[in-house]
C-alpha positions as CSV (number, residue, x, y, z in Angstrom):
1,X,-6.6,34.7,2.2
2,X,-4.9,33.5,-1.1
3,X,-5.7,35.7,-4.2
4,X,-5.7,33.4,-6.6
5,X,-8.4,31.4,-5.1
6,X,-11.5,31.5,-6.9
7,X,-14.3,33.1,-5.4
8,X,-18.0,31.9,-5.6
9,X,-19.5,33.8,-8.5
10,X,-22.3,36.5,-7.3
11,X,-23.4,39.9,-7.9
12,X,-24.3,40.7,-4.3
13,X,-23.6,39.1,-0.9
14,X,-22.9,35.5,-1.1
15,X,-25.4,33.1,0.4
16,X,-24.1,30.9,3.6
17,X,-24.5,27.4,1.2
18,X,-22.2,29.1,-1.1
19,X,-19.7,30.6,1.5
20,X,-19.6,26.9,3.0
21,X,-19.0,25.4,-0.3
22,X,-16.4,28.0,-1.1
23,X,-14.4,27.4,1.9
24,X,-14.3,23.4,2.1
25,X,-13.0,23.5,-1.8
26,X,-10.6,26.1,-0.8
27,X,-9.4,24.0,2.6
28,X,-10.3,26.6,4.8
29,X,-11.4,24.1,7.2
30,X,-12.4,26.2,10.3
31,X,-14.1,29.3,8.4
32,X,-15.9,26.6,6.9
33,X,-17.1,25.4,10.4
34,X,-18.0,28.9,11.9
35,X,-20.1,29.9,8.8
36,X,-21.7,26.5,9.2
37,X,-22.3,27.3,13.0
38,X,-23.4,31.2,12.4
39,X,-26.0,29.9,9.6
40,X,-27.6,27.1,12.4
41,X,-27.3,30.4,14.6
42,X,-29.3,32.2,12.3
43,X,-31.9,29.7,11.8
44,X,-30.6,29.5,7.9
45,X,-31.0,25.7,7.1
46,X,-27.9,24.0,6.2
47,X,-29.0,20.6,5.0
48,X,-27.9,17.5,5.5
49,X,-26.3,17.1,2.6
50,X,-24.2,20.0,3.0
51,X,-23.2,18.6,6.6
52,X,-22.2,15.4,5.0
53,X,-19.9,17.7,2.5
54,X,-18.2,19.8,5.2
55,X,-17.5,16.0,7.3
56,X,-16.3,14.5,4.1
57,X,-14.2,17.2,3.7
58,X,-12.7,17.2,6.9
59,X,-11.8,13.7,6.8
60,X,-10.4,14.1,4.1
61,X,-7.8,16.8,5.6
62,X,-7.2,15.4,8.4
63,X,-9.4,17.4,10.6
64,X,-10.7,14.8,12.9
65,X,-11.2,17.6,15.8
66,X,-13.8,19.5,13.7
67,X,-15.3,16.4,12.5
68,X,-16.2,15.5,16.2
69,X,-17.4,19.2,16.5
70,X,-19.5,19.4,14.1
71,X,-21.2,16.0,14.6
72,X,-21.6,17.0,17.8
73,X,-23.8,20.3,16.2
74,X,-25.4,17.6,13.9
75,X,-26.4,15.3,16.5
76,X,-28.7,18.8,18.2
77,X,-29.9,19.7,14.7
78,X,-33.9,19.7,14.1
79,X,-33.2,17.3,11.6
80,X,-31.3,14.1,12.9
81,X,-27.6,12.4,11.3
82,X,-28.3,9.1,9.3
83,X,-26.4,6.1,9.1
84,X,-24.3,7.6,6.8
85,X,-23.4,10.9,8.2
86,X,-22.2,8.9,11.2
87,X,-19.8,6.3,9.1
88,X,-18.4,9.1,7.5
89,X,-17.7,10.9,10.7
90,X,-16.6,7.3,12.3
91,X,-14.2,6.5,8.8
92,X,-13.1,10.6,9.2
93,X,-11.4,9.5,12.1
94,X,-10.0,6.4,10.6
95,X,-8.4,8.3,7.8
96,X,-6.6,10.6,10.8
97,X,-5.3,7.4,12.1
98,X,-7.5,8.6,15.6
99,X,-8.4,4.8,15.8
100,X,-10.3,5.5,19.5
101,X,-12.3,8.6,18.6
102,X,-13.4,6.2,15.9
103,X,-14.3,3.3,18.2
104,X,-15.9,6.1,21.0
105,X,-18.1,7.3,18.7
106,X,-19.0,4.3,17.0
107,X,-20.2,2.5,20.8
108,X,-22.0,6.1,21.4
109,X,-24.2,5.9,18.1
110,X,-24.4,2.2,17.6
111,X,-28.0,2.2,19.9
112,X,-29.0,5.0,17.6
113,X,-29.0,3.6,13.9
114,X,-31.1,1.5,12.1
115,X,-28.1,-0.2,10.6
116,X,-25.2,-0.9,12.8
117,X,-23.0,-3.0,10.4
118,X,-22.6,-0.1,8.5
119,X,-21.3,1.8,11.4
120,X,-19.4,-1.3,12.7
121,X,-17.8,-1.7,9.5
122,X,-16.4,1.9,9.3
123,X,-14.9,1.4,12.8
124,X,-12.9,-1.9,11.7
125,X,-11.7,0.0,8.8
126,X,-10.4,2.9,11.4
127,X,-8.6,0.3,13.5
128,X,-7.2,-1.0,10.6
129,X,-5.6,2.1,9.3
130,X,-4.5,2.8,12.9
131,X,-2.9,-0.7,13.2
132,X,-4.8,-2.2,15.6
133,X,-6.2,-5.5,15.0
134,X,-7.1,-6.1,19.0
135,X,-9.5,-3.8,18.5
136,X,-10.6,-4.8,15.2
137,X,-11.4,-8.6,16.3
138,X,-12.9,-7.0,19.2
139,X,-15.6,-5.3,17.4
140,X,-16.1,-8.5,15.4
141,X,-16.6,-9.9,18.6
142,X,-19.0,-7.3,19.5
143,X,-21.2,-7.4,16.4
144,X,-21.5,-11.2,17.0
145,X,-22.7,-11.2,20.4
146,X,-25.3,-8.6,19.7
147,X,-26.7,-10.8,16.5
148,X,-25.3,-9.3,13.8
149,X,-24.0,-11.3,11.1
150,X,-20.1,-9.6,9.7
151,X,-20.4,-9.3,6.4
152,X,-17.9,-9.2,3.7
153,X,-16.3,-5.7,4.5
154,X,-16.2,-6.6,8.5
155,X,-14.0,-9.6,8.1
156,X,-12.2,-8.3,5.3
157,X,-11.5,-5.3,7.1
158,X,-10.4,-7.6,9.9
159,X,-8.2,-9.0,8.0
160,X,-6.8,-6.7,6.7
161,X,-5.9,-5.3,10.2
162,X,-4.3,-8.8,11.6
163,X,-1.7,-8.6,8.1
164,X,-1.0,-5.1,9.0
165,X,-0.2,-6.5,12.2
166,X,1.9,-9.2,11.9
167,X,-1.2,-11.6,12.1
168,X,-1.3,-13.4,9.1
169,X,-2.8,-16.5,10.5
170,X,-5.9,-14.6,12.2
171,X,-6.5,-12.9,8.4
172,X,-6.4,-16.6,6.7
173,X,-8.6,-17.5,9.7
174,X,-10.9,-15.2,9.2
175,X,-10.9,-15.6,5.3
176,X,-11.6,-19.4,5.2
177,X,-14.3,-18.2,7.4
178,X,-15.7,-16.6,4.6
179,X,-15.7,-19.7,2.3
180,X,-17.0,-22.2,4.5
181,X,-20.1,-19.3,5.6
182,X,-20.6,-18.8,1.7
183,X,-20.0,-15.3,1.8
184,X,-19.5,-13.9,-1.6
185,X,-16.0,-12.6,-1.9
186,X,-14.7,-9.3,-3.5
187,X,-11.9,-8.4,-5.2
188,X,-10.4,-6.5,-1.9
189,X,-11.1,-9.9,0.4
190,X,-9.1,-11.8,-1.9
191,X,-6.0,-9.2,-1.8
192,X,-6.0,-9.0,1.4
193,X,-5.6,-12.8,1.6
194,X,-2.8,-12.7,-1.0
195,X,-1.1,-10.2,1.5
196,X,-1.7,-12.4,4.1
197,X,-0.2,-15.2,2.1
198,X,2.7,-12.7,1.3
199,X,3.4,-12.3,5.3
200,X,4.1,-15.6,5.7
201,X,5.8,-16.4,2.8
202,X,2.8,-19.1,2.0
203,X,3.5,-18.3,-1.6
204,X,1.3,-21.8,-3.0
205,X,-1.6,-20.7,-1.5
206,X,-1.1,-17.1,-2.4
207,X,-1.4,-18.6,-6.1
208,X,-4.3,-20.4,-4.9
209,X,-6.1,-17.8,-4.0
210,X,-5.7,-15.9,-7.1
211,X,-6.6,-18.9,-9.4
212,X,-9.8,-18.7,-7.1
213,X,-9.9,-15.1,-8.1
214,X,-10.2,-16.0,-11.4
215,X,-12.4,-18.7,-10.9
216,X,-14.7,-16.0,-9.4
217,X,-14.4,-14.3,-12.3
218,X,-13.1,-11.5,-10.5
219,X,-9.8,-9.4,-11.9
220,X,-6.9,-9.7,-10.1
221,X,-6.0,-6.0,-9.2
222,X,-2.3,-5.0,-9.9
223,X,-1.6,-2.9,-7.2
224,X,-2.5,-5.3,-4.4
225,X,-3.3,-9.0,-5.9
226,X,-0.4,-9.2,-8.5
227,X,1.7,-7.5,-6.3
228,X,1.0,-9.0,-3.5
229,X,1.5,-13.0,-5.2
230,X,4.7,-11.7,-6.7
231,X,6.2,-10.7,-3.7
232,X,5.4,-14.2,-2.1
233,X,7.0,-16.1,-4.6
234,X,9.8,-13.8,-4.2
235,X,10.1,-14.3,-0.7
236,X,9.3,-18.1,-1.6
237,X,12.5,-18.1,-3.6
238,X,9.9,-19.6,-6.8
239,X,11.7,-17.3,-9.8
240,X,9.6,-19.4,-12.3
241,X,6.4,-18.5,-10.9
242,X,7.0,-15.1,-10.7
243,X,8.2,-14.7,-13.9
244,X,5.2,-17.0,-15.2
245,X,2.8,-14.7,-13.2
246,X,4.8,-11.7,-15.0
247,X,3.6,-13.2,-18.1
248,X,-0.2,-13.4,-17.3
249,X,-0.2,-9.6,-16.1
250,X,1.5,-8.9,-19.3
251,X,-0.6,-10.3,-21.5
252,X,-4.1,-8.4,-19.7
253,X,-4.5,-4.6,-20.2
254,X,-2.5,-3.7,-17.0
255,X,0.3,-1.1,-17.1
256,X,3.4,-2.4,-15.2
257,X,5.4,-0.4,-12.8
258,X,8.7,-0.3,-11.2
259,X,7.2,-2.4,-7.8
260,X,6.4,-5.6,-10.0
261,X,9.7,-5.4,-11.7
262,X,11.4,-5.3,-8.5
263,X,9.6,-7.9,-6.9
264,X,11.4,-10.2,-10.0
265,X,14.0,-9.4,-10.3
266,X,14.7,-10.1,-6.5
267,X,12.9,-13.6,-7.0
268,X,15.5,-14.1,-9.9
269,X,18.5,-12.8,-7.9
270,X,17.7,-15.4,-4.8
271,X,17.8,-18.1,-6.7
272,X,20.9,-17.1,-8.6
273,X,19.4,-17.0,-11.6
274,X,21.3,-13.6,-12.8
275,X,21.0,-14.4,-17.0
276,X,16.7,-13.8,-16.1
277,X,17.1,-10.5,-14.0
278,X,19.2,-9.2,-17.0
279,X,16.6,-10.2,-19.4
280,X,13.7,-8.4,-16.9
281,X,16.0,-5.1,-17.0
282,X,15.6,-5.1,-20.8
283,X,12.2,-5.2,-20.5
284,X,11.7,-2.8,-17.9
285,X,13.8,-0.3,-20.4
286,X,11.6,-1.0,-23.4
287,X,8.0,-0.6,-21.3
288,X,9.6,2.9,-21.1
289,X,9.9,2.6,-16.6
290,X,12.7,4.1,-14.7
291,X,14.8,2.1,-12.6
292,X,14.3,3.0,-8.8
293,X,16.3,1.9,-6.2
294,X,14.6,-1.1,-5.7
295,X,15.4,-2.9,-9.0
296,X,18.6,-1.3,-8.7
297,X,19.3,-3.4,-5.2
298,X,18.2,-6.5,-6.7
299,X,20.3,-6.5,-9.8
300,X,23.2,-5.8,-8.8
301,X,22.7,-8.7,-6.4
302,X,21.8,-10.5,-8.7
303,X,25.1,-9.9,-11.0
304,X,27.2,-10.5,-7.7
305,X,26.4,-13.6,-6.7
306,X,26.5,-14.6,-10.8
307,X,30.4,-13.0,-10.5
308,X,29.2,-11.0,-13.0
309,X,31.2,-7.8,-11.8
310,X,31.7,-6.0,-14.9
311,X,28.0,-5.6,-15.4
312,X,27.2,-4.5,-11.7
313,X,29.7,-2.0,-11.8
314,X,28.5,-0.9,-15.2
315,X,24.4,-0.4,-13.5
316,X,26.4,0.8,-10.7
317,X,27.4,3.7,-13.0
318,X,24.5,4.3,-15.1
319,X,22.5,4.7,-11.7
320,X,24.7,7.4,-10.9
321,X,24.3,9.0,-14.1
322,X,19.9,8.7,-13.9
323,X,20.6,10.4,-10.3
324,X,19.5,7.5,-8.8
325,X,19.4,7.6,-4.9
326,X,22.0,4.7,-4.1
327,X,21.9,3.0,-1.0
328,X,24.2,3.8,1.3
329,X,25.4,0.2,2.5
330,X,25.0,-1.0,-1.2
331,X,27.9,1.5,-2.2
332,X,30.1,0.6,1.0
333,X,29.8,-3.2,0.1
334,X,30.4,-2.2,-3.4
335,X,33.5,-0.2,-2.5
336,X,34.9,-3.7,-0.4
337,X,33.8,-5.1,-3.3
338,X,35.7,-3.0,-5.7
339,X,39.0,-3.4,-3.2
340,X,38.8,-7.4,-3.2
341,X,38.3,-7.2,-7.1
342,X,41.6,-5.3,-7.7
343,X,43.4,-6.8,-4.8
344,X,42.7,-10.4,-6.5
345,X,43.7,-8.8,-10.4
346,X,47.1,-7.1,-9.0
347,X,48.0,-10.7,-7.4
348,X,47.1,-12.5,-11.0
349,X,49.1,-9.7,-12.6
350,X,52.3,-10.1,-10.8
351,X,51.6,-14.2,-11.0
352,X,51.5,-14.2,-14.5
353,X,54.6,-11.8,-14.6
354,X,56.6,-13.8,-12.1
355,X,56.1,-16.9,-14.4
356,X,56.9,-14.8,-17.5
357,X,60.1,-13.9,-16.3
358,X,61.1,-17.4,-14.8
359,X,60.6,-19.0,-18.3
360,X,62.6,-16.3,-19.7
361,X,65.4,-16.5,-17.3
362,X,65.2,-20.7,-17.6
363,X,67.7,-21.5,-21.1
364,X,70.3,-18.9,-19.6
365,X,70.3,-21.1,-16.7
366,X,71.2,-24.5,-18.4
């Protein structure tokens, strides 16, 4: 055992809620388990709580296998799991991308709680993180024909699935749903329909959808929303749109990154619009952000198809000097790039040289 972990204050012999406690905050996963196990042994009362705790913890290291154990201990306790030691045992799973343990232990405790769309819900969301929308609508399915009514994390979970799945029509499918039902969106449902938008490059109605946002007046949030609208009016070839929605998330209280940058700079350099991705390089400088690779890519694309050579070569070198990872086929394109650039010089050169000396040699010649 590691020294320099910290051990549970105590003048004598710890108790077993203390060991337990111990040993999930030091990540000693299966110590935590068998002390759990001796105390039920022992006829020491654990608590529910504490259950929930050690199956939070789990999930949360990845330790789907002793989630399922020790649910398995919980379900022959004298007092019985609730809905929520259940979800968290069912979204455990999810988070350990073990999408069918999720959905097997989901259909074994769905007859046994008092509120199944909790339990349905954390399933979708564990098909979703395992990438399996099938499985996802098929649950929707599921909670339909046994009268339930998905509520606004089912089909946004759904959703969120199809995008992650190359079904972007399915997640707008199931989002309109939720307008024309009434349903309340969230700030999450309305990302994941920018996303959606995103995938297939609908970049109008991804700005639609975040005017709606705002109409809700929900924020937009920066990671997902912003992002996400950016990107489609990048893919969308729209550069003034971007840079417009640029503007708006400047003006809030949001802290810009690197990603949003990127996703501009790239709108500017497919539309060949390279004067604008310089001016977004200053600004990235002065917000204080590093350059990644991503930005990098874009700009210097952005400067080659504007012939502006000198000033790729120049972020060429400066990336170099920040230790920037450069990709690999940027640098072989650069290096063709480089050859054409002298090759086309050395022909001017001896062009202007060749007509330099013919005028010189022409009065000697009359």
């Amino acid at each position: 055992m590691n020294a320099n972990l910290q051990r549970p204050a105590s003048s004598g012999v710890c108790s077993p809620t203390a060991t337990i406690d111990y040993c999930l905050n030091s990540n000693l996963w299966n110590v935590a388990l068998e002390v759990i196990r001796g105390a039920s042994e022992m006829r020491v009362r654990v608590g529910m709580r504490r259950y929930m705790s050690a199956i939070s913890a789990f999930g949360k290291g990845k330790q789907w296998q002793l989630v399922l154990t020790l649910l398995g201990d919980v379900m022959e306790a004298e007092e019985p799991p609730d809905v929520v030691c259940y979800s968290a045992g069912i979204s455990a799973c999810g988070r350990s991308s073990q999408w069918q343990a999720a959905v097997s232990l989901l259909r074994y405790v769905r007859e046994a709680t008092l509120e199944p769309n909790v339990i349905y819900n954390a399933g979708m969301s564990a098909c979703e993180a395992g990438g399996q929308w099938q499985w996802s609508l098929a649950l929707l399915s599921e909670m339909r024909e046994a009268h339930l009514e998905p509520d606004v994390i089912s089909r946004s979970a759904g959703a969120s699935a199809c995008v992650k799945g190359g079904q972007w029509q399915r997640a707008l499918s199931l989002l309109f749903g939720m307008q024309e039902a009434k349903f309340e969106q969230n700030v999450i449902s309305y990302s994941v329909g920018i996303s959606a938008c995103e995938e297939g490059g609908q970049w109008q109605r991804a700005l639609s959808l975040l005017g709606d946002m705002r109409g809700a007046t929900l924020e937009p949030n920066v990671i997902f929303s912003f992002s996400a609208g950016l990107s489609a009016c990048e893919k969308g070839g729209q550069w003034q749109h971007a840079l417009s929605l640029l503007g708006e998330i400047s003006k809030g209280a949001i802290k810009l990154d690197a990603i949003i940058y990127s996703a501009c700079v790239s709108a500017c350099e497919q539309a060949g619009q390279w004067q604008h991705a310089s001016v977004l390089l200053c600004d990235l400088y002065a917000a204080n952000l590093e350059m990644d690779v991503f930005v990098l890519n874009a700009a210097v694309r952005a400067y080659d198809n504007g012939l502006q050579w000198i000033r790729a070569l120049s972020l060429l070198r400066e990336a170099q000097e920040s230790k920037i990872e450069l990709d690999t086929i940027l640098l072989q394109c650069w290096d063709q790039r480089v050859r054409e650039i002298l090759a086309v010089a050395t022909c001017a050169v001896i062009t202007l040289r060749s007509g330099e000396c013919g005028a010189e040699r022409g009065p000697h010649r009359l």
